[in-house]
Steps between C-alpha positions, in 0.01 A plus 500: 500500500643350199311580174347250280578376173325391268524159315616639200764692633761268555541396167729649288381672149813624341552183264364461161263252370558179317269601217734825484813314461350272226389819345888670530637122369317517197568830371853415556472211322304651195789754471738268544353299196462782298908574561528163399347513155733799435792297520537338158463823300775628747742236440434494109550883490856421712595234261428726185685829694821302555473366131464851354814666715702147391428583176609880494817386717578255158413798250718724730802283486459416133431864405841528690696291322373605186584881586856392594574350154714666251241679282618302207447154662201562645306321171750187571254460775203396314400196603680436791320342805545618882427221776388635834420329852195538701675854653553662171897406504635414119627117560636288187274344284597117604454657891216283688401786638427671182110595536500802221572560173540835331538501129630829289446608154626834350392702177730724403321695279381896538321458864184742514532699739187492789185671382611683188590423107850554520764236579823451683752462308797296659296313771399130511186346678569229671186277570550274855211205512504339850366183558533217767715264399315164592168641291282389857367907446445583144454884609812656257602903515659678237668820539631749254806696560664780291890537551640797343844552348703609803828495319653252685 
């Protein structure tokens, strides 16, 4: 004799209900929103990251030059202006490409030296501003370095 089954029993139960998977949908999408709204601040922070190291490669490869001039030329350099592409590599000033201008100024005088009264006699601060050249970001950096009498 065969046993019975109920009526129930043939149907499967293993699925999952459509008021479940509107449930799972929604959180998804709330999260997924959320992720969303993150995005701007994200991309602003990238923007402003890759402006800051551009910047320090231009101070690098000014400081650079500057360190590699005879010590006794190195005031000839006041007021010269550095053009720079979108990569940080010096270009002419005439270059289309040109995106960034570094300008230097030097005081020769008695540099103090960091944190005390005393000063360094024999060293000249060389001041690099660093601007875009097209003005479209007004944001400008200056930086301050000290180059001591090497001897060369």
């Amino acid at each position: 004799m065969k046993p019975r089954r109920s009526k129930n029993s043939s149907r499967q139960s293993g699925g999952f209900s459509l008021i479940e998977i509107v449930i799972a949908i929604g959180l998804a999408a709330f999260a997924i929103v959320g992720l969303i709204g993150l995005m701007p601040q994200g991309l602003t922070t990238l923007k402003q990251s890759r402006s800051d190291s551009l910047r320090a490669e231009i101070l690098k490869s000014v400081a650079n030059t500057a360190k590699q001039t005879d010590f006794s030329l190195i005031s000839s350099l006041n007021g010269t202006n550095f053009y720079f592409d979108a990569d940080g590599v010096l270009v002419t000033s005439g270059s289309p490409d040109a995106l960034y201008q570094a300008v230097l100024s030097t005081n020769s005088a008695n540099v103090p030296a960091s944190g005390s009264a005393y000063t360094l006699p024999g060293a000249i601060e060389v001041s690099v501003n660093i601007c875009r050249k097209d003005n479209t970001n007004s944001e400008s950096t200056t930086h301050t370095l000290i180059i001591p009498d090497n001897g060369r």
